[in-house]
C-alpha positions in Angstrom: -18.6 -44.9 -71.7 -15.6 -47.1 -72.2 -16.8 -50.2 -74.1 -14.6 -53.2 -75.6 -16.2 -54.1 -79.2 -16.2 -56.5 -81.5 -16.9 -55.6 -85.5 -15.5 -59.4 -86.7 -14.7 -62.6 -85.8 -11.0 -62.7 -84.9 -8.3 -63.7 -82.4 -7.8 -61.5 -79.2 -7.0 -58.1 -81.2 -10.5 -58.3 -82.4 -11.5 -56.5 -79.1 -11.0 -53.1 -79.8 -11.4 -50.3 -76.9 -14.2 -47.6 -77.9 -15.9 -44.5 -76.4 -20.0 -45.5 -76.8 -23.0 -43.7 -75.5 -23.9 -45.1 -72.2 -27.1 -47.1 -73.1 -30.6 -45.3 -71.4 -32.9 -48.3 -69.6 -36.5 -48.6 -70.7 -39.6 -49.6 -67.9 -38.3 -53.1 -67.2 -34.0 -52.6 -67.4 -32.1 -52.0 -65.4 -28.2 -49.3 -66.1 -26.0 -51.5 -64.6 -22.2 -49.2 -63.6 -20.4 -52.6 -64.2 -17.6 -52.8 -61.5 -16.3 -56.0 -62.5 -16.9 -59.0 -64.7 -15.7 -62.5 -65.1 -14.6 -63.9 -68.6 -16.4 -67.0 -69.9 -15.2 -69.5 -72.9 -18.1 -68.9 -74.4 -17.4 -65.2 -74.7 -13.7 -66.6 -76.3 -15.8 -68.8 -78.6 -18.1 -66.1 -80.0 -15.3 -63.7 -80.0 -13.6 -66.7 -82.7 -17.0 -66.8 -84.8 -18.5 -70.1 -83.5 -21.8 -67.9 -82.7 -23.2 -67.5 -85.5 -26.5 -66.3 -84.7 -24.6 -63.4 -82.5 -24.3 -60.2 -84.6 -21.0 -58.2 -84.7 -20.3 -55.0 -83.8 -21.5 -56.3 -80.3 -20.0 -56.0 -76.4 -19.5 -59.3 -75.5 -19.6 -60.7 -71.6 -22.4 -62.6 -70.2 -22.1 -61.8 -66.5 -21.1 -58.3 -64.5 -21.5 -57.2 -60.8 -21.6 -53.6 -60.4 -24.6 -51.1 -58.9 -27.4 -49.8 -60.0 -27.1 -46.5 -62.0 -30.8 -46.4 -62.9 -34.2 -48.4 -62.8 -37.2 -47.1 -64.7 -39.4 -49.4 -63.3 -38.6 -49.3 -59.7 -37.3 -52.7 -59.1 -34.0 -52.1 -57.5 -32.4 -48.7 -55.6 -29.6 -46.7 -57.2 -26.5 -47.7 -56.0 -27.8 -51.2 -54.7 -25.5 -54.1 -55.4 -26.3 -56.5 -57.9 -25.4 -59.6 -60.3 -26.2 -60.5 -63.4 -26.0 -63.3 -65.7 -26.7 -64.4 -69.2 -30.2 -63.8 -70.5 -28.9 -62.9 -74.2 -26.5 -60.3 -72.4 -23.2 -60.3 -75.0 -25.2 -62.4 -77.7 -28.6 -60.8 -78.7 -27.8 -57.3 -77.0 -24.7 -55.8 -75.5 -22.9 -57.6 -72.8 -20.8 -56.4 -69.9 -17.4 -55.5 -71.4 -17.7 -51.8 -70.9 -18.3 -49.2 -68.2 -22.5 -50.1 -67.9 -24.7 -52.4 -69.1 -28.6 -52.6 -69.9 -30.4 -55.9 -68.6 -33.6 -56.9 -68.6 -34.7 -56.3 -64.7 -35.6 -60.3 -64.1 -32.3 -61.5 -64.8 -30.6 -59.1 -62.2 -30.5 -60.4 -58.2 -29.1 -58.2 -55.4 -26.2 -59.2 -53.2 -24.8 -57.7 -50.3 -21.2 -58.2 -49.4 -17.8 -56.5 -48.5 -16.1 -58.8 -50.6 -13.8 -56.4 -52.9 -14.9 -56.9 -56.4 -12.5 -58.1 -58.4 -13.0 -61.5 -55.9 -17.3 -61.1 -56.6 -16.7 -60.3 -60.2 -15.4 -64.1 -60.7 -18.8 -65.3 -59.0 -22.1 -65.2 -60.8 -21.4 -67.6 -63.9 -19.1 -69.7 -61.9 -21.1 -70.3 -58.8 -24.5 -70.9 -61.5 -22.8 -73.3 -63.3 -20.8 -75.2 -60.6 -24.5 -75.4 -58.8 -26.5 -76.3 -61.6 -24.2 -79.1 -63.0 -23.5 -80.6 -59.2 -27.0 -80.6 -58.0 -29.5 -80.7 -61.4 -27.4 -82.3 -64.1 -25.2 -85.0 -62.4 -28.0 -84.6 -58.5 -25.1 -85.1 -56.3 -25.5 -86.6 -53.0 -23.1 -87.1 -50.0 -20.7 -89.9 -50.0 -20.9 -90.3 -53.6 -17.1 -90.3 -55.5 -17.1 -87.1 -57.8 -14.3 -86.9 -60.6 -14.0 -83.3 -61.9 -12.3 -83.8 -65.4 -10.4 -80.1 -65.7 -9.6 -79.4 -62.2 -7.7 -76.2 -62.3 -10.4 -74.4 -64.9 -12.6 -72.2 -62.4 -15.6 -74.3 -62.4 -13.9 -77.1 -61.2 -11.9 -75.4 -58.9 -15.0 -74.0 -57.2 -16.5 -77.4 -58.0 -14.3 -79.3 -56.1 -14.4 -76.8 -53.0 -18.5 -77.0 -53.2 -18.8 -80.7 -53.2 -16.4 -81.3 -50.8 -18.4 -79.6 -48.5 -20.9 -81.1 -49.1 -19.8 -84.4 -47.6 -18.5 -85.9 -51.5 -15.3 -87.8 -52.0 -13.7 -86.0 -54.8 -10.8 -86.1 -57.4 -9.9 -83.6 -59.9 -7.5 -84.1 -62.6 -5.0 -82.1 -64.4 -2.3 -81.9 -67.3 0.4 -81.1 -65.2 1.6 -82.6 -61.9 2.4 -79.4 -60.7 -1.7 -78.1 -60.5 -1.8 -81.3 -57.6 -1.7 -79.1 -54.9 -4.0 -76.2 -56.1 -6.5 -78.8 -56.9 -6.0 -80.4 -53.4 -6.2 -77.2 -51.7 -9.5 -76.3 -53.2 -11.1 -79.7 -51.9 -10.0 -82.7 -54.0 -8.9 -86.1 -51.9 -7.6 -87.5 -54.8 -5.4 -86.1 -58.1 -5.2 -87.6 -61.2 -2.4 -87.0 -63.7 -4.3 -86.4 -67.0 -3.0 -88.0 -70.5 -6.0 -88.1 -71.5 -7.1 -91.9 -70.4 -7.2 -91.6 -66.9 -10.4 -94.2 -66.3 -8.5 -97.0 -65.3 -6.4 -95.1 -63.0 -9.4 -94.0 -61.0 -11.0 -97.1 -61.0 -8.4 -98.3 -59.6 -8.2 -96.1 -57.1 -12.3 -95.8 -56.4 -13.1 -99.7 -56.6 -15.5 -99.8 -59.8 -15.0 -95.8 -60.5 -16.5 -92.7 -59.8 -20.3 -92.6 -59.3 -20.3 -89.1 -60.8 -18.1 -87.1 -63.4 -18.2 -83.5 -64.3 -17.0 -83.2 -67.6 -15.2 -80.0 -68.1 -12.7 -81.2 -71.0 -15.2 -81.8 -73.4 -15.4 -84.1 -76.1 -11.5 -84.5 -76.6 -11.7 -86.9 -73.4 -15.3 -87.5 -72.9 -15.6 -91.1 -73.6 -12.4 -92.0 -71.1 -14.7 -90.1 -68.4 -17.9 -92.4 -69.3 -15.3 -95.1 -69.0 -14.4 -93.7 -65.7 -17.9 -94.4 -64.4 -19.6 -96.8 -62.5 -23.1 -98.2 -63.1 -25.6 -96.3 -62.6 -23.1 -92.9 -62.9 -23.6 -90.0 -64.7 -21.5 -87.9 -66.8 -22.1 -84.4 -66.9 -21.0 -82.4 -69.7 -20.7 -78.5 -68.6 -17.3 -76.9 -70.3 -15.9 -77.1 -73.6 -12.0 -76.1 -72.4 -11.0 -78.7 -75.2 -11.8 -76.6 -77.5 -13.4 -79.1 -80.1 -17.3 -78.8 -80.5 -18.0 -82.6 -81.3 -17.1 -85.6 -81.8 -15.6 -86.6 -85.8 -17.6 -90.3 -84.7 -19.5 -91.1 -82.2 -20.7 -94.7 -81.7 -22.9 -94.2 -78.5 -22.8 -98.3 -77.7 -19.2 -98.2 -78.1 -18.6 -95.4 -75.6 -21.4 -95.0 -73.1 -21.4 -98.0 -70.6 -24.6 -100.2 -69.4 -26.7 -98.1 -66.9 -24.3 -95.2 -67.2 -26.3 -91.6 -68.0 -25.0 -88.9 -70.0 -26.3 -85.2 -69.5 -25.1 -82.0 -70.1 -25.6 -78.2 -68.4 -25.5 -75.1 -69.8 -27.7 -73.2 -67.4 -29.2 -69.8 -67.6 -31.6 -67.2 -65.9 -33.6 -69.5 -64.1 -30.7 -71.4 -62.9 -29.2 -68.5 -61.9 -32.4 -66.7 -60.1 -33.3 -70.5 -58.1 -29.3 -70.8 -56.7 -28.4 -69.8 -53.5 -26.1 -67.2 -54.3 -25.8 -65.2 -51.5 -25.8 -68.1 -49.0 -22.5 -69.2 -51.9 -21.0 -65.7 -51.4 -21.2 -65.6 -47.6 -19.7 -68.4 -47.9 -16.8 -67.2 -49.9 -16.4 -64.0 -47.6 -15.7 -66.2 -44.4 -13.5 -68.3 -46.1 -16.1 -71.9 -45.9 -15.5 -71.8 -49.9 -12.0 -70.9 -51.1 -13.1 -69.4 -54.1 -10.7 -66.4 -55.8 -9.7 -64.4 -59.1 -6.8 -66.3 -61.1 -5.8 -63.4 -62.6 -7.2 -59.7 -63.0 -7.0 -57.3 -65.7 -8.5 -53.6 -66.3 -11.1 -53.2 -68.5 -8.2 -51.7 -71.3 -6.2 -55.2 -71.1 -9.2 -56.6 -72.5 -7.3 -58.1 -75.1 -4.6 -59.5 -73.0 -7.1 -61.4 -70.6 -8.8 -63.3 -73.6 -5.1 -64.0 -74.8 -4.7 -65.4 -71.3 -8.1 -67.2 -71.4 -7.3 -68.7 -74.6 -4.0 -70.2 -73.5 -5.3 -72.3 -70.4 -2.6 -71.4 -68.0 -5.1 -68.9 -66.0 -5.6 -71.5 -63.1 -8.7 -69.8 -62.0 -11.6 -67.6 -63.1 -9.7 -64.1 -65.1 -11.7 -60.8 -63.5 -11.7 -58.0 -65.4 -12.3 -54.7 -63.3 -13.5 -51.4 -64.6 
């Protein structure tokens, strides 16, 4: 099989294209024929050595759709459709950036779907993480005033479509004016023109400020969004697109306001089996969740999607197809 493979830590080049056997299942796997697979910033982070207990040569990519090309134990039909998410896939066994992949059987789900599937490809991560951070970290409810801090990444585009329909008042912010009407058509009432301290202009436009913030930035403008908040808000910390791992000082009374809660989400096979992800991608096929590929590359422009993914101008989830 075609495989992409890292041997070290390294920028985009470091992805090298390689025949490799095609790996054989064991009672409990499933041979997954990968048709498609979204790219995650945690594969770009690993790719750039900040994983440390992830050993190289290794096939990175932590989600995949695709069908079943065999299942020693029975659990799923060849050629059913299926999804897959983390579960150490790309970090303590091979991950999805090849032709097939080997998964433990318990972190696989089928779907059914005639979505093509470079458009499911950008699903599984993105729809786990938007649900788990909206409805278990920051426990959303209607009415509430959600600021999405990274609007135009792919989680908070889908985040923004999501809670929107789900009766929330949202606002998404951006560095560029020009993103205000992407983020507005995937479900945000309000843009904000990010500098980086944008917590006074939302309070003044939500009286107090938010009553929610998913945190997709990261620490680079973490404590503006606790400022952002109103008591008893919480702050939700799921993305890292600001590329910095943690603060060089962190006072927490200085930056986290009276009767304001700070969380994170990271998510992972239980999050991903307890979601309602085929009621999500239903929802994407008849068009109730405008949810789509940025950008889509073949499984040989590997290296030209991560340079892509590095350089934040994607303006979406990048699908790579196989």
């Amino acid at each position: 099989m075609k495989a992409a493979v890292i041997h070290a830590a390294g920028g985009p080049e470091a992805l090298k294209i390689e025949d490799r056997p095609v790996p054989v299942p064991q009672r409990g796997e499933l041979l997954i024929r990968v048709a498609a697979f979204g790219l995650n910033r945690s594969e770009l982070f690993t790719r750039q050595g900040h994983s440390p207990n992830v050993l190289f040569p290794r096939i990175l990519g932590i989600e995949a759709v695709g069908t079943v090309a065999a299942a020693p134990g029975g659990e799923f039909a060849p050629g059913q459709m299926v999804a897959t998410v983390m579960g150490g896939m790309g970090r303590a066994f091979d991950g999805s950036y090849a032709e097939y992949t080997c998964v433990p059987a318990g972190q696989v789900r089928a779907v059914r779907t005639d979505l093509p599937w470079e458009i499911l490809g950008a699903l599984p991560e993105m729809l786990q993480t938007v649900w788990g951070a909206l409805f278990r970290g920051l426990r959303l409810q209607p009415g509430e005033r959600l600021l999405i801090r990274g609007g135009t990444t792919s989680i908070g585009l889908a985040a923004a479509a999501i809670a929107r329909a789900h009766g929330v008042q949202v606002g998404a912010t951006s560095r560029h004016s020009s993103s205000e009407a992407l983020v507005r058509a995937s479900g945000a009432d309000h843009f904000f023109l990010d500098d980086g301290a944008v917590a006074e202009t939302v309070r003044g436009a939500w009286k107090g400020g938010a009553d929610k913030v998913l945190e997709l930035i990261g620490t680079t403008t973490l404590a503006d969004s606790l400022a952002a908040v109103q008591e008893p808000g919480i702050v939700c910390m799921a993305g890292m697109v600001g590329d910095r791992w943690s603060f060089a000082q962190f006072a927490p009374m200085d930056v986290i306001p009276t009767g304001v809660s700070l969380t994170t989400y990271s998510g992972g096979v239980a999050d991903f089996l307890a979601m309602p992800l085929q009621e999500l991608i239903d929802q994407v096929a008849d068009g109730r969740l405008p949810v789509a590929a940025a950008r889509v590359f073949k499984l040989d422009d590997i290296v030209d999607a991560h340079r892509l993914m590095e350089s934040n101008q994607a303006g979406g989830k990048i699908v790579v197809v196989c």
